[in-house]
N, CA, C and O atoms as a CHARMM CRD file, in Angstrom:
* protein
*
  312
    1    1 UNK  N     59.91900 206.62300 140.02500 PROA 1      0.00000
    2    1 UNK  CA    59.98300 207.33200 138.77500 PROA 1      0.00000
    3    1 UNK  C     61.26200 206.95300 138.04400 PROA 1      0.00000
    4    1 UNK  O     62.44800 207.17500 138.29100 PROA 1      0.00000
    5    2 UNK  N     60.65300 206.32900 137.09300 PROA 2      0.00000
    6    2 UNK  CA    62.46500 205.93100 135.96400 PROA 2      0.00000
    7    2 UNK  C     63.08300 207.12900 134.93100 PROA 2      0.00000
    8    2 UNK  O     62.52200 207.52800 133.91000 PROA 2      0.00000
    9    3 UNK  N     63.74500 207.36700 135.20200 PROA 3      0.00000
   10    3 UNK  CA    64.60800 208.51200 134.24200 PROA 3      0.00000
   11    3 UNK  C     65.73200 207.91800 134.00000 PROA 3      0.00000
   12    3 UNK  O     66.54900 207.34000 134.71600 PROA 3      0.00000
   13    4 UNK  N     65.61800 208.27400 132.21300 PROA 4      0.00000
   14    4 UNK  CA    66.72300 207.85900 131.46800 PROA 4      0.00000
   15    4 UNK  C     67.84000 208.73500 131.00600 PROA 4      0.00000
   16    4 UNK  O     67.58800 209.92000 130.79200 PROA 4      0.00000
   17    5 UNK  N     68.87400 208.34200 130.85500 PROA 5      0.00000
   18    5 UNK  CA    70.10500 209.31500 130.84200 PROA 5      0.00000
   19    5 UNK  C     69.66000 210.34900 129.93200 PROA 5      0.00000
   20    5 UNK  O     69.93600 211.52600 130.16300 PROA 5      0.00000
   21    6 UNK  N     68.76500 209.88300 128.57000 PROA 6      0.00000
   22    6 UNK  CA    69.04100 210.88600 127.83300 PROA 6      0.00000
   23    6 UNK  C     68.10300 212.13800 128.09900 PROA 6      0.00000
   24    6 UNK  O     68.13200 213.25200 127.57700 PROA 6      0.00000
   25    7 UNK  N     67.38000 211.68900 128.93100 PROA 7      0.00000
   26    7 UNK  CA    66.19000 213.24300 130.05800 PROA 7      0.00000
   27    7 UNK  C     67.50100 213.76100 131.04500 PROA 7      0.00000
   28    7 UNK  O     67.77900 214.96000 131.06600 PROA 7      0.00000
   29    8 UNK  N     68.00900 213.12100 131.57300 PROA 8      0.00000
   30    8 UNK  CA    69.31500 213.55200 132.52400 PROA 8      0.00000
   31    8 UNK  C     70.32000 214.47300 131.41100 PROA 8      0.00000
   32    8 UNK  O     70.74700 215.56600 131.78300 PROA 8      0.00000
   33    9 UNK  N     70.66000 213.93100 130.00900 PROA 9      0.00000
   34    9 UNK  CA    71.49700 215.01200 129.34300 PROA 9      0.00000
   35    9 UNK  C     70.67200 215.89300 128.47800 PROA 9      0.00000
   36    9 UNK  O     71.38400 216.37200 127.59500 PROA 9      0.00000
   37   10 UNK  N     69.89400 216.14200 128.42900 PROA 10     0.00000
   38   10 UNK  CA    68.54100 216.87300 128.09300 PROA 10     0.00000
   39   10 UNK  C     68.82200 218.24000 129.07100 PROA 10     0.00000
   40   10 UNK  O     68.98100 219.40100 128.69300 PROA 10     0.00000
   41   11 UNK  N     68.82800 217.71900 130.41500 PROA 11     0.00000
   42   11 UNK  CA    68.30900 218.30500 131.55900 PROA 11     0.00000
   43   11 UNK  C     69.47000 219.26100 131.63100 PROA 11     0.00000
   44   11 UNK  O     69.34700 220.44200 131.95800 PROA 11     0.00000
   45   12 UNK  N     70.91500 218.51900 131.21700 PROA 12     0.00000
   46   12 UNK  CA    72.12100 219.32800 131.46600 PROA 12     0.00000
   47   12 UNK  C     71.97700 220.79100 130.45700 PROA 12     0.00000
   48   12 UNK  O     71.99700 222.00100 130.68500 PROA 12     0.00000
   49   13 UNK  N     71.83700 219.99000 129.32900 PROA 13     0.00000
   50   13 UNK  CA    72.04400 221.47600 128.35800 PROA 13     0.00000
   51   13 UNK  C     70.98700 222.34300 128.32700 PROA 13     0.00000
   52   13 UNK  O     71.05000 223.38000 127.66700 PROA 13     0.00000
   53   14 UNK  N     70.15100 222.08000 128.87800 PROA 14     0.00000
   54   14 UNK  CA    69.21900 222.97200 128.97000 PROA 14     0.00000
   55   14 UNK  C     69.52900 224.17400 130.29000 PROA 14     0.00000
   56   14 UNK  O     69.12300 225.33700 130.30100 PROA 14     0.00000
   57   15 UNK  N     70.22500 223.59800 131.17300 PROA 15     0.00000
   58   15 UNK  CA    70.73000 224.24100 131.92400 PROA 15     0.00000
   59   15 UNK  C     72.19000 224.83500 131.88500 PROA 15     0.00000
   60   15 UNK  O     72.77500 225.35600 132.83500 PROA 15     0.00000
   61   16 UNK  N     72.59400 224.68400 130.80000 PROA 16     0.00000
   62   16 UNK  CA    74.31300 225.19800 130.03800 PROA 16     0.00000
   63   16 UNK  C     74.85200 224.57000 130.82300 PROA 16     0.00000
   64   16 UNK  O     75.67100 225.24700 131.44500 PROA 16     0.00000
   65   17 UNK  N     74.79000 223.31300 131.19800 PROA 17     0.00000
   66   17 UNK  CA    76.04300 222.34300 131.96900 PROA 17     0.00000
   67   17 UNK  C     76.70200 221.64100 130.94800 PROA 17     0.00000
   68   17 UNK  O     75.80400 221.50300 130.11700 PROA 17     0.00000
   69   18 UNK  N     77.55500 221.19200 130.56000 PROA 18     0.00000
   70   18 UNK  CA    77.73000 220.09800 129.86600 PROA 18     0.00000
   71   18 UNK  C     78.71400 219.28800 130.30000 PROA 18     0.00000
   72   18 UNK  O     79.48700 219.65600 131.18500 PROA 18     0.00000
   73   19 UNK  N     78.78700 218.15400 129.75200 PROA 19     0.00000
   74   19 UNK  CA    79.26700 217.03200 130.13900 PROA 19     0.00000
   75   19 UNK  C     79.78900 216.12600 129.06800 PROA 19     0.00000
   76   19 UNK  O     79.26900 215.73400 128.02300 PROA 19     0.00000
   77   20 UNK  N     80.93400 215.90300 129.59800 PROA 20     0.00000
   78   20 UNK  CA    81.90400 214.64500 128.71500 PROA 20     0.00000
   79   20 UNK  C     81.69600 213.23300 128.70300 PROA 20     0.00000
   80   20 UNK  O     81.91200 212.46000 127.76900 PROA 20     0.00000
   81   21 UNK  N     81.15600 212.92600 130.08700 PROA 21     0.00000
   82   21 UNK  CA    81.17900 211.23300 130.29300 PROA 21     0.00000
   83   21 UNK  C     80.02700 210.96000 131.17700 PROA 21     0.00000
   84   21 UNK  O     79.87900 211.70700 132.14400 PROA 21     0.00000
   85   22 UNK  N     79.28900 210.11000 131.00700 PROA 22     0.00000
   86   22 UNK  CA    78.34000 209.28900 132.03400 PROA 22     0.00000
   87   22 UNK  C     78.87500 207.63700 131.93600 PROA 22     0.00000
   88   22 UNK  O     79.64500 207.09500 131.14200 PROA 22     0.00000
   89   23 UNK  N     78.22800 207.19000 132.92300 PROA 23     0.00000
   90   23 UNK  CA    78.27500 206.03200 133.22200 PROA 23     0.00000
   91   23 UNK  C     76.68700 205.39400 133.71700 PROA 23     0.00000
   92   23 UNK  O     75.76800 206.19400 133.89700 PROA 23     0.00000
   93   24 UNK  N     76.48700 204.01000 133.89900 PROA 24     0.00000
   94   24 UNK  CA    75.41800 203.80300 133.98700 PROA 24     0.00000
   95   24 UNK  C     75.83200 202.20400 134.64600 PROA 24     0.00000
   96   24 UNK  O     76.89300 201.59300 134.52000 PROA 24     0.00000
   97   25 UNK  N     74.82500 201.88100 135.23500 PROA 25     0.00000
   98   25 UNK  CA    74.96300 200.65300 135.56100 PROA 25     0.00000
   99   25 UNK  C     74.49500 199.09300 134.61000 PROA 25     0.00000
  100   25 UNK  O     75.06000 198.00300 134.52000 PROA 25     0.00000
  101   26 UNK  N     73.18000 199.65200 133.99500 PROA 26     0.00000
  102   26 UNK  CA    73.01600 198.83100 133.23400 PROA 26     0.00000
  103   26 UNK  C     72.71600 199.43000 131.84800 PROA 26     0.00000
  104   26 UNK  O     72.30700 200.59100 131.82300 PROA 26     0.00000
  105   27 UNK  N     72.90000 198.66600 130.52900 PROA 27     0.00000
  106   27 UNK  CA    72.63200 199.14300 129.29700 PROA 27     0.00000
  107   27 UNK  C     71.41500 198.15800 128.77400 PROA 27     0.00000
  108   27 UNK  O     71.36300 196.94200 128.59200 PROA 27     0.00000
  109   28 UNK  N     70.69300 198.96600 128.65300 PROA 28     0.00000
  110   28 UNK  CA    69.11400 198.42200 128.67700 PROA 28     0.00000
  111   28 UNK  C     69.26600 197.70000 126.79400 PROA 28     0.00000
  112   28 UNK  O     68.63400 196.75800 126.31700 PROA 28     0.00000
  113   29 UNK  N     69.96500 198.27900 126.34600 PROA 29     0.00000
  114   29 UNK  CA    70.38700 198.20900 124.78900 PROA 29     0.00000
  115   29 UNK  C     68.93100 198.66800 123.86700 PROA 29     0.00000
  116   29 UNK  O     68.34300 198.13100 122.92900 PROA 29     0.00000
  117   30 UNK  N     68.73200 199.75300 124.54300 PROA 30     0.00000
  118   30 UNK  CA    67.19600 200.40900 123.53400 PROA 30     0.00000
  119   30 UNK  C     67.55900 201.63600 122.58100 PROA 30     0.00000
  120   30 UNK  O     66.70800 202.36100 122.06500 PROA 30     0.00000
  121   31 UNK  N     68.81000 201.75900 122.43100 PROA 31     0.00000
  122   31 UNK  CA    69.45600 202.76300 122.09600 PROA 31     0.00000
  123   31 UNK  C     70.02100 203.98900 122.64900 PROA 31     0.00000
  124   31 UNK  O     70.66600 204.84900 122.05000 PROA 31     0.00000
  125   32 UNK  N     69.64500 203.93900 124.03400 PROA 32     0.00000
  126   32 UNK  CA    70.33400 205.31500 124.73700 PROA 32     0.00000
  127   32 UNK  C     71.91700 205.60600 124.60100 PROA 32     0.00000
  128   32 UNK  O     72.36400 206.72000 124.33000 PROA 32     0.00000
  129   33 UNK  N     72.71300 204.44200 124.82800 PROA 33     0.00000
  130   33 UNK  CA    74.22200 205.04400 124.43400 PROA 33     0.00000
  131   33 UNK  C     74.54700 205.26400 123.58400 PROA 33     0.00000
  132   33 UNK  O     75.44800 206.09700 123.67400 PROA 33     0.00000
  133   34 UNK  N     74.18400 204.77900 121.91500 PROA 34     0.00000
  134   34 UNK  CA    74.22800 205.40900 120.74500 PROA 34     0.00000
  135   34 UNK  C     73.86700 206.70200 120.71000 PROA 34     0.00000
  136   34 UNK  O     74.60600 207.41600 120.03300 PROA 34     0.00000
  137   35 UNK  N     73.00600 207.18800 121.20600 PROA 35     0.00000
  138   35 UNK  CA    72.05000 208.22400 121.12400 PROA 35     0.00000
  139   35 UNK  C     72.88800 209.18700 121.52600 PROA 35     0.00000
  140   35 UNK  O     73.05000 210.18500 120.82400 PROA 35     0.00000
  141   36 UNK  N     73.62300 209.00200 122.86300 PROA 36     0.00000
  142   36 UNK  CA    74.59600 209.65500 123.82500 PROA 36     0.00000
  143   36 UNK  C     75.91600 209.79000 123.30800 PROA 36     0.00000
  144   36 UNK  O     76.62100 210.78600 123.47200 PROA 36     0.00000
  145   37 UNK  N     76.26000 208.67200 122.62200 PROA 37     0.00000
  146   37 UNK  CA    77.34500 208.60800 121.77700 PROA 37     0.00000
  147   37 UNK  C     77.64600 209.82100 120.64800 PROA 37     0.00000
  148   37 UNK  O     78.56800 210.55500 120.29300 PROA 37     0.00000
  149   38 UNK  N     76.43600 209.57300 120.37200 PROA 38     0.00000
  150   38 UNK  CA    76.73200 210.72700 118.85800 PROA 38     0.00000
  151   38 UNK  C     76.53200 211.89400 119.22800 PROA 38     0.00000
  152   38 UNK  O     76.62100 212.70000 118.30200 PROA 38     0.00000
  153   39 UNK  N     76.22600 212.45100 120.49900 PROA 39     0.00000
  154   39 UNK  CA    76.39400 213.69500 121.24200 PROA 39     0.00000
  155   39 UNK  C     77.52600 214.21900 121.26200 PROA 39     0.00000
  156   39 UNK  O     77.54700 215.40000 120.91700 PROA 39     0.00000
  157   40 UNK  N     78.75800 213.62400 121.62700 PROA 40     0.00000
  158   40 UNK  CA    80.20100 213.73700 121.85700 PROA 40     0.00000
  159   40 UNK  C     80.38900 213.50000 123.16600 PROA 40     0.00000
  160   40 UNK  O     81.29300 214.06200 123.78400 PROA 40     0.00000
  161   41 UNK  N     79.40300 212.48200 123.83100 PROA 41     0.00000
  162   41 UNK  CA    79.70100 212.09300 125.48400 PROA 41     0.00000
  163   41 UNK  C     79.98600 210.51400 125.30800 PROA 41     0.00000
  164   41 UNK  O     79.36100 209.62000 124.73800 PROA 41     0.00000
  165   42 UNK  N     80.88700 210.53900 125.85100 PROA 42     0.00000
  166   42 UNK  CA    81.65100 208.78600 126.44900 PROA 42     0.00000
  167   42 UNK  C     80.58200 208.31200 127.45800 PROA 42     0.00000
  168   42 UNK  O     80.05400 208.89800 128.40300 PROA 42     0.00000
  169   43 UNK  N     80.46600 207.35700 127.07800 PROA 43     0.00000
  170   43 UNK  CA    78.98700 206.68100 127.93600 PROA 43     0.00000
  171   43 UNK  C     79.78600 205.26000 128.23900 PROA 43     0.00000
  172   43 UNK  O     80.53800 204.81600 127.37100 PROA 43     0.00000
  173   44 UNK  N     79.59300 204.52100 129.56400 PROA 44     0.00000
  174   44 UNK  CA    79.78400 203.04300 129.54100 PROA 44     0.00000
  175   44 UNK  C     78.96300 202.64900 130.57000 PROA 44     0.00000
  176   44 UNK  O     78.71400 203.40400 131.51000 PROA 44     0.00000
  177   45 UNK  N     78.44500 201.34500 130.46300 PROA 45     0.00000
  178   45 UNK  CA    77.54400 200.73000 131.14600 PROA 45     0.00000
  179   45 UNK  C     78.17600 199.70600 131.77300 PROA 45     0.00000
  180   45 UNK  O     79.00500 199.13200 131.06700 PROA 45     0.00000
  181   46 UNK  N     78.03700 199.27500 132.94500 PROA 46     0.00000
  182   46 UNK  CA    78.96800 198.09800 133.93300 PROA 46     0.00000
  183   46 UNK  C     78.30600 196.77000 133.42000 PROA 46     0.00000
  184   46 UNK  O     78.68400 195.78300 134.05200 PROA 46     0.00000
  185   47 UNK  N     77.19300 196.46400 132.18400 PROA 47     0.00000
  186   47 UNK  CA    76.22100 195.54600 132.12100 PROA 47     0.00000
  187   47 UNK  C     75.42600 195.23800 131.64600 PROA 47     0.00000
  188   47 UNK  O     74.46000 195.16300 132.40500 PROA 47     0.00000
  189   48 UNK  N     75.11500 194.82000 130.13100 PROA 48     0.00000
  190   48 UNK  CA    73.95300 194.87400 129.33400 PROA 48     0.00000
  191   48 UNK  C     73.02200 194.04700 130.05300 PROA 48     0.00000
  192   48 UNK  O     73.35200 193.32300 130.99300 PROA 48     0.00000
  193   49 UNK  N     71.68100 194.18100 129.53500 PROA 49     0.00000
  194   49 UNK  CA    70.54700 193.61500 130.03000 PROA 49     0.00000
  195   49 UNK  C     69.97800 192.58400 129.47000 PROA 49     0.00000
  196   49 UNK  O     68.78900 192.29900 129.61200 PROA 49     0.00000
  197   50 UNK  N     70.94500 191.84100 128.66800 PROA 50     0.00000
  198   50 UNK  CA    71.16400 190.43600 127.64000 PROA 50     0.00000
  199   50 UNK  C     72.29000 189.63300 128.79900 PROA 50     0.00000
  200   50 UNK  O     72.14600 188.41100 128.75400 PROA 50     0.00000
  201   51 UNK  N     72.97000 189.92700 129.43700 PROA 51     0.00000
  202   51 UNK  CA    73.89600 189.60800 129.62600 PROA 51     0.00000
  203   51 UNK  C     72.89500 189.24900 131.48500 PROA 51     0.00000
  204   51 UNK  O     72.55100 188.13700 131.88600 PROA 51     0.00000
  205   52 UNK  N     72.71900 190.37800 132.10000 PROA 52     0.00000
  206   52 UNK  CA    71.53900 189.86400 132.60800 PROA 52     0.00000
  207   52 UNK  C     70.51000 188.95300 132.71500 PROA 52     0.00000
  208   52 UNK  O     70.22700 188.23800 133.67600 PROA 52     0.00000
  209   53 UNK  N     69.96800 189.04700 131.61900 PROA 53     0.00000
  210   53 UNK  CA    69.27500 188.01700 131.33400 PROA 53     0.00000
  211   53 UNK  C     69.17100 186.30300 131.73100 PROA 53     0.00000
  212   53 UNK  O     68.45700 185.59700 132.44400 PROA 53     0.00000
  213   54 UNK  N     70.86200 186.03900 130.39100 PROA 54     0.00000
  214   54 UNK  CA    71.20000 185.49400 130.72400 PROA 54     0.00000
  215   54 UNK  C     71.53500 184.52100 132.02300 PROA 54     0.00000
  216   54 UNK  O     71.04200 183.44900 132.37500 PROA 54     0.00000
  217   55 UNK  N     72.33300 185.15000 132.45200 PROA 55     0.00000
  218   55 UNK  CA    72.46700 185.09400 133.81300 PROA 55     0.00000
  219   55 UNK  C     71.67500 184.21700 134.74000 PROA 55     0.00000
  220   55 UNK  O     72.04700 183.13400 135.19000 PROA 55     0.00000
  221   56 UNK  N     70.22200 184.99100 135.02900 PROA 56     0.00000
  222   56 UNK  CA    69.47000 184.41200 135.52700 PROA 56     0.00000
  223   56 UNK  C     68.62100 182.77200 135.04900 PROA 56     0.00000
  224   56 UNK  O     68.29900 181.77100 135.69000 PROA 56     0.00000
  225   57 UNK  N     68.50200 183.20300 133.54800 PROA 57     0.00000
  226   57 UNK  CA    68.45100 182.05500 132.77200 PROA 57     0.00000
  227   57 UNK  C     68.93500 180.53100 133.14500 PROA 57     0.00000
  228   57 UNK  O     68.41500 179.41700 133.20600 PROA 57     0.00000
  229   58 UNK  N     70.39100 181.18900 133.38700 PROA 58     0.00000
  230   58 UNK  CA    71.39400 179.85500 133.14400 PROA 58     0.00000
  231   58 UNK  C     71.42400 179.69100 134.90700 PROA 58     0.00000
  232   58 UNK  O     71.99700 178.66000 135.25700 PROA 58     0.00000
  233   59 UNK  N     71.05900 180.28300 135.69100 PROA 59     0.00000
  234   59 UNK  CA    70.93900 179.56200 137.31500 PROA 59     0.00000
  235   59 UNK  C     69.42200 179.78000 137.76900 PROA 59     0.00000
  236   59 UNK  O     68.76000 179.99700 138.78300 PROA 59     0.00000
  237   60 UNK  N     69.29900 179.61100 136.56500 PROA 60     0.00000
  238   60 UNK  CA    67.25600 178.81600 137.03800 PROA 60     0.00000
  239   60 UNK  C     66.26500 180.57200 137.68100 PROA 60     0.00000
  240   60 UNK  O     65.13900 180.65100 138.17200 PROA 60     0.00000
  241   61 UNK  N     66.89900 181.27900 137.49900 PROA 61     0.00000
  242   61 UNK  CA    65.99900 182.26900 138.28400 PROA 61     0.00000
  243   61 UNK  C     65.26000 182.56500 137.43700 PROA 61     0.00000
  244   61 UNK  O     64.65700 183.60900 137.68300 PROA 61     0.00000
  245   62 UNK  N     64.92600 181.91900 136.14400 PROA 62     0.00000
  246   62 UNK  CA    64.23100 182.69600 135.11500 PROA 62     0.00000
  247   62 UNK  C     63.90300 181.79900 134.16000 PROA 62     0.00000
  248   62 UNK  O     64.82900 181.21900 133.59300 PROA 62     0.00000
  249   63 UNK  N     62.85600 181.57200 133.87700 PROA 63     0.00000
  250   63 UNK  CA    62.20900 180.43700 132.98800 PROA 63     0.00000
  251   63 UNK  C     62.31100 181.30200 131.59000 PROA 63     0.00000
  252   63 UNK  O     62.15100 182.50200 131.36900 PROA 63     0.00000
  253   64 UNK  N     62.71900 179.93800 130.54800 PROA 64     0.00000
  254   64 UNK  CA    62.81900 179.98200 128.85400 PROA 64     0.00000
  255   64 UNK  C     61.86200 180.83100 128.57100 PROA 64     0.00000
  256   64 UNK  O     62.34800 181.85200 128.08500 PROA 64     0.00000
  257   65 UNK  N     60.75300 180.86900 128.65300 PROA 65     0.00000
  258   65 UNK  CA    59.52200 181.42900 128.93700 PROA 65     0.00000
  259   65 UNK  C     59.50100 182.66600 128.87400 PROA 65     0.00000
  260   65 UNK  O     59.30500 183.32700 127.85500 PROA 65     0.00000
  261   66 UNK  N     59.72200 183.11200 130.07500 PROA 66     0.00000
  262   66 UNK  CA    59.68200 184.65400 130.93600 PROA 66     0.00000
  263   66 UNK  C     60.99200 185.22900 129.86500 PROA 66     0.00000
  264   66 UNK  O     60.83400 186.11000 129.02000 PROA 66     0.00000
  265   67 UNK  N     62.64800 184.29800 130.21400 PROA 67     0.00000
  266   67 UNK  CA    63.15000 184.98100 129.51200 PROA 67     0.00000
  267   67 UNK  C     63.24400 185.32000 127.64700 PROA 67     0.00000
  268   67 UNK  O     63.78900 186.32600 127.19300 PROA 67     0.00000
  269   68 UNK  N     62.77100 184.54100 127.03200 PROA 68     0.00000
  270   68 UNK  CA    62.03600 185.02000 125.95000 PROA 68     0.00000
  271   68 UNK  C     60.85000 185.91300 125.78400 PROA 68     0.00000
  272   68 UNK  O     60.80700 186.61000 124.77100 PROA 68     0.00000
  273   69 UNK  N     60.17600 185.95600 126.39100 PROA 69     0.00000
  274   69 UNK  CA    59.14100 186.98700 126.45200 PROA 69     0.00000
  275   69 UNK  C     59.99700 188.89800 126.95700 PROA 69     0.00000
  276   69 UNK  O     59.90500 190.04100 126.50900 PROA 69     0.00000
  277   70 UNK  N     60.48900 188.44900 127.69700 PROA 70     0.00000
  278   70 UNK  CA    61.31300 189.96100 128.22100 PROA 70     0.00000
  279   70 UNK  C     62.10700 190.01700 127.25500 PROA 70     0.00000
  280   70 UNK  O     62.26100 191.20800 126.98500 PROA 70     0.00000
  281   71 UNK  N     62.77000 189.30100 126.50500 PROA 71     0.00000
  282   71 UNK  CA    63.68400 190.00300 125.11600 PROA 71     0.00000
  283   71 UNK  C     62.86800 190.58400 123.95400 PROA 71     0.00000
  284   71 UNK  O     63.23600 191.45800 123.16900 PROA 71     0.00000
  285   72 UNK  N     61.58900 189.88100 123.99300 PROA 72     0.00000
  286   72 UNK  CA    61.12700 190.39700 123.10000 PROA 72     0.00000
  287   72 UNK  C     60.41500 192.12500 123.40300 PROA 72     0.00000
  288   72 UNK  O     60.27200 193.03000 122.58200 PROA 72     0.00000
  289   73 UNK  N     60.00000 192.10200 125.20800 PROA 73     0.00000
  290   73 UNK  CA    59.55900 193.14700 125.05800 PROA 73     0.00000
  291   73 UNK  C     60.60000 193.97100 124.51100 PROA 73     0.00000
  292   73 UNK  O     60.39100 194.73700 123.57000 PROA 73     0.00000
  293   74 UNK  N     61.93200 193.80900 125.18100 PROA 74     0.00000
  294   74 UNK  CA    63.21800 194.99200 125.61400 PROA 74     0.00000
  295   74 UNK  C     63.66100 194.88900 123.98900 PROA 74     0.00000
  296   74 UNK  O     64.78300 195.30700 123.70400 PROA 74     0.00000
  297   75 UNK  N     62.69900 194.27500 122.78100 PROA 75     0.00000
  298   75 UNK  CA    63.52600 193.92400 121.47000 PROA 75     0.00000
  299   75 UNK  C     64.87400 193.92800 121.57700 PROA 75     0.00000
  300   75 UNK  O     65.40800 194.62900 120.71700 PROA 75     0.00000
  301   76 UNK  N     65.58100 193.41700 122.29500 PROA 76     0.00000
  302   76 UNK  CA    67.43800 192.97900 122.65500 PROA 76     0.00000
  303   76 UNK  C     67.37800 191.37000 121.85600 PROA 76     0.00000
  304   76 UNK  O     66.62700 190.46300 122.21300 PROA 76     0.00000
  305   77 UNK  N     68.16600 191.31200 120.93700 PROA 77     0.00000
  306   77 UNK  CA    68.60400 190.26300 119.99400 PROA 77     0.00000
  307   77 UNK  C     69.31200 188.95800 121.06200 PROA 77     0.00000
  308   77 UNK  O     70.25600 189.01400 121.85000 PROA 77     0.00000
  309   78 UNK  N     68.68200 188.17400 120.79800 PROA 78     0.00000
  310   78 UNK  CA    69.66000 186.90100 121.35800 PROA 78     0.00000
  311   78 UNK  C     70.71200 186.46900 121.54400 PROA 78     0.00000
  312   78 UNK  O     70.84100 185.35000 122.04000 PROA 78     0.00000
């Protein structure tokens, strides 16, 4: 089951918790830290998912192909 931060800070205030800062491992770049941002919570991600991408790209784990097709699903800009 995938849950995204902003069901996780959803989840807080609904329960009168609140919170200053999350962190995340990767930033999918679909808009969740903006989103989180303009909340008044400090958000940082160890890792966009362009940068990822990449990555694999450039040591063969990932064909031009595949990785163009996954940017387009994740609409993340080149």
């Amino acid at each position: 089951m995938q849950v995204d931060f902003i069901t996780c800070y959803r989840a807080l205030r609904l329960n009168d918790l609140r919170t200053a800062r999350m962190a995340m491992a990767i930033d999918r770049q679909q808009g969740g830290l903006e989103k989180l941002r303009s909340t008044g919570v400090s958000v940082s991600a160890s890792i966009k998912v362009s940068q990822l991408l990449e990555y694999y790209l450039a040591n063969r784990n990932l064909s031009l192909t595949d990785f163009d097709r996954i940017k387009r699903y994740l609409g993340v800009n080149r």
